[in-house]
N, C-alpha and C positions, 0 to 999 in steps of 0.2 A: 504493500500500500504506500503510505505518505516515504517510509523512513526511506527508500532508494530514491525519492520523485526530487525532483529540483526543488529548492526553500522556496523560489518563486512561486510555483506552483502550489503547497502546501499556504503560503502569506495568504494567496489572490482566494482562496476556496476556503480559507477561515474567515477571510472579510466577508463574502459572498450569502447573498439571501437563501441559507441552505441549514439544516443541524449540524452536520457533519463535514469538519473538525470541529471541535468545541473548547469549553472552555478547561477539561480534563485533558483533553490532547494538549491544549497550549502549556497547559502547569505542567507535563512531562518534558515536554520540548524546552519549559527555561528551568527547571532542574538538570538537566541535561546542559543544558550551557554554562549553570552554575557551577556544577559539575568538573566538566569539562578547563574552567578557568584556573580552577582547582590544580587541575592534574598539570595544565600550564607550569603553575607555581610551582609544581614538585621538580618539574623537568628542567625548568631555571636553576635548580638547589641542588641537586643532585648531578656528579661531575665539577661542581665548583669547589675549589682548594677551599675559599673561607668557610664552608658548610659539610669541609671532608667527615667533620664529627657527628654531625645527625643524619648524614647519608640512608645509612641502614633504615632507620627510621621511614626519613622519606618515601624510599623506595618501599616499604611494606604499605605507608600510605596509597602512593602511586596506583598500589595492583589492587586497593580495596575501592579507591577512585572510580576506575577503570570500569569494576562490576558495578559499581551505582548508574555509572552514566552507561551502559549496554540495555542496564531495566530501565532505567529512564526510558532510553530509546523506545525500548520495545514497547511502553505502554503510549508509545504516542497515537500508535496503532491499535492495540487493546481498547483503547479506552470509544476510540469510533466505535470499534466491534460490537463492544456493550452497547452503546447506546442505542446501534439499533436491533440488540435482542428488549432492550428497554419497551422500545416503540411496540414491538410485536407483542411484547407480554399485556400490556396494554390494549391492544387488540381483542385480546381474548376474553377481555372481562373476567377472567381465574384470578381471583385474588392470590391465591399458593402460587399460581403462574410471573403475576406480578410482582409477588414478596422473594421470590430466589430473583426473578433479575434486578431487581432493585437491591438486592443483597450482592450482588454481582459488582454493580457500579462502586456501591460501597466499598466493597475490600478493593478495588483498583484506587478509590480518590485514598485510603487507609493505607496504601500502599505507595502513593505518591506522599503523603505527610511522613511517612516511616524514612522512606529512602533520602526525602530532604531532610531530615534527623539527624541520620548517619551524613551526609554531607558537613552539616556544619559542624558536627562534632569533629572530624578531621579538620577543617577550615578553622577550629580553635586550635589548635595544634602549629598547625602554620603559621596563625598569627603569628604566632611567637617563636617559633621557630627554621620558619622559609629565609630564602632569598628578600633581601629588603627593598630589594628593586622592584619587588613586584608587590607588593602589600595593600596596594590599591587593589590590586586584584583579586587578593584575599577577601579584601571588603567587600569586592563588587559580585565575586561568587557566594557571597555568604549574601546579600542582597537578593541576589536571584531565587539561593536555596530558599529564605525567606518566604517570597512572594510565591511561590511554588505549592510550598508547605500551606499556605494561608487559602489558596486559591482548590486544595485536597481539601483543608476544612468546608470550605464554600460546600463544595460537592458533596461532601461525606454528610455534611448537615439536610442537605436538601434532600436526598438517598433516605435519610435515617427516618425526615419527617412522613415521606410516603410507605413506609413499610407497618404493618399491621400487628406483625410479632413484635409488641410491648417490650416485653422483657428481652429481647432480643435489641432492639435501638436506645431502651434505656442504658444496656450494658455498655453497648459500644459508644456512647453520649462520654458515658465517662470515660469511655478510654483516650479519647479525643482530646476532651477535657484538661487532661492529664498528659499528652501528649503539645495541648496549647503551652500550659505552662513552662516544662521543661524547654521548648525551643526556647522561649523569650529568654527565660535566662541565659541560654549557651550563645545565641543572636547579638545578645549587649556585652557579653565580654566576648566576644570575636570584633566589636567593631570597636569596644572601646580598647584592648588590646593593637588593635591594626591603627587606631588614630594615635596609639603613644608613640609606635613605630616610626610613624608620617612626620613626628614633629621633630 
């Protein structure tokens, strides 16, 4: 689908008067660049004499980068998929029918908040320990993992409110919940960490 297609092509058909791409496609695709900026900063650190000492380090970052931004990728396309098993479940007036693909979407926007999780929590790491040339970049990937992360919640809440099984969207409420909290914290000391850098 999208992930071999030209970015052109993918930009012009998320503007476009259509469902799909949406707006869980888009939060994969800037996780994935958040990501990606990431892996940037490791590649700058790694091979350079002044950072020969957290090398190791980096490079264990590098390869766990790596696998965030391949599932980033992959749910850029996932997440169309869903949405139109969404459409059809829908169709059918089967609430059971409706409640698993709406449970569907769920664990994909659950899974784009998780994976910009593991993002930033590396991107703290870097702060303080990358190439200082690139520190802006640190910020600007932990930025993206943000909005990412923010943009899973959007979805995962709207998922959670159509679903029927109670105790099932209460549960995952809080895990979300719980999952808002911790980013913000790891979020403010990555950028206030990368601004003592900058100065």
């Amino acid at each position: 689908m999208y992930i071999n297609e030209p970015l052109k092509k993918y930009i012009d058909e998320l503007a476009a008067r259509q469902p799909t791409p949406g707006g869980g496609s888009a939060a994969s695709l800037t996780g994935a660049l958040g990501v990606a900026l990431l892996e940037m900063v490791c590649n700058f650190t790694i091979g350079n004499k002044k950072y020969k000492d957290i090398e190791e380090v980096v490079v264990a970052h590098l390869g766990v980068l790596k696998k965030i931004r391949e599932e980033f990728m992959a749910l850029i396309d996932e997440d169309v998929k869903v949405y139109g098993s969404i459409c059809s479940a829908f169709k059918t007036k089967d609430e059971k029918i409706i409640d698993k693909a709406l449970k569907d979407g769920y664990y994909i926007s659950l899974k784009i908040c998780k994976l910009s999780k593991s993002g930033i929590d590396v991107a703290l790491v870097l702060a303080s320990k990358s190439n200082i040339n690139l520190i802006t970049d640190v910020g600007c990937g932990a930025e993206l993992l943000k909005a990412s992360f923010n943009s899973g919640v959007l979805n995962s809440e709207i998922n959670l409110k159509g679903i029927k099984d109670i105790s099932f969207a209460e549960r995952e409420r809080s895990v979300i919940n719980n999952m808002k909290n911790d980013i913000e914290d790891l979020y403010e000391m990555v950028i206030s960490k990368a601004s003592e850098r900058m100065a």
